[in-house]
C-alpha positions, 0 to 999 in steps of 0.5 A: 574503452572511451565512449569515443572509440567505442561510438567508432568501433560501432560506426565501423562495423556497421559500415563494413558490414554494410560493404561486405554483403557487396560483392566488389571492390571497396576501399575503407581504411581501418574498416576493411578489417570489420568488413572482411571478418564479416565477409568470412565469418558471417559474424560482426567483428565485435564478437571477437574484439575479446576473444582468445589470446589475440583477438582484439587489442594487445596479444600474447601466448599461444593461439587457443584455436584456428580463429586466435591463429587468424587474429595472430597472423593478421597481427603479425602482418600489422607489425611486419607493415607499420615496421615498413611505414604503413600506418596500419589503422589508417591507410586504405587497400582494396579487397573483395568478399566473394563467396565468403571467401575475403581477398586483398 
């Protein structure tokens, strides 16, 4: 991984972090993800940027455990959107982190 992505793969997390101990509406583009991970599992999103069969980049195989089955979902959500036009990684939406629980 390049210095580059690896500096906006930190920046994002700690700025979705930030956003997930706020219980409102927040709009962030690609940090969304970090921050409703952090918001669900207590847990940074780097600790599954290699984890399981789908976590992370890339995917394949069958899902090792309900969190490979989460990332395998979220995946196929991703391609069903950018098939539409979505740009995955870029465009914003709201959701809130209330109760752990995080919501679209």
């Amino acid at each position: 991984m390049t210095a580059f992505y690896r500096i906006l793969l930190l920046l994002s997390v700690a700025v979705a972090s930030a956003a997930a101990r706020r219980s409102h509406r927040t709009k962030r583009g690609l940090l969304e993800l970090a921050g409703a991970i952090k918001c669900s599992t207590g847990r940074s999103a780097l600790a599954y940027m290699v984890y399981g069969c789908y976590c992370g980049l890339g995917g394949q195989g069958w899902p090792r455990d309900m969190a490979d089955w989460c990332c395998h979902r979220h995946d196929c959500c991703y391609g069903d959107a950018e098939r539409l036009g979505c740009q995955t990684k870029t465009d914003q939406y709201k959701w809130t982190c209330e109760d752990k629980k995080a919501e679209c």
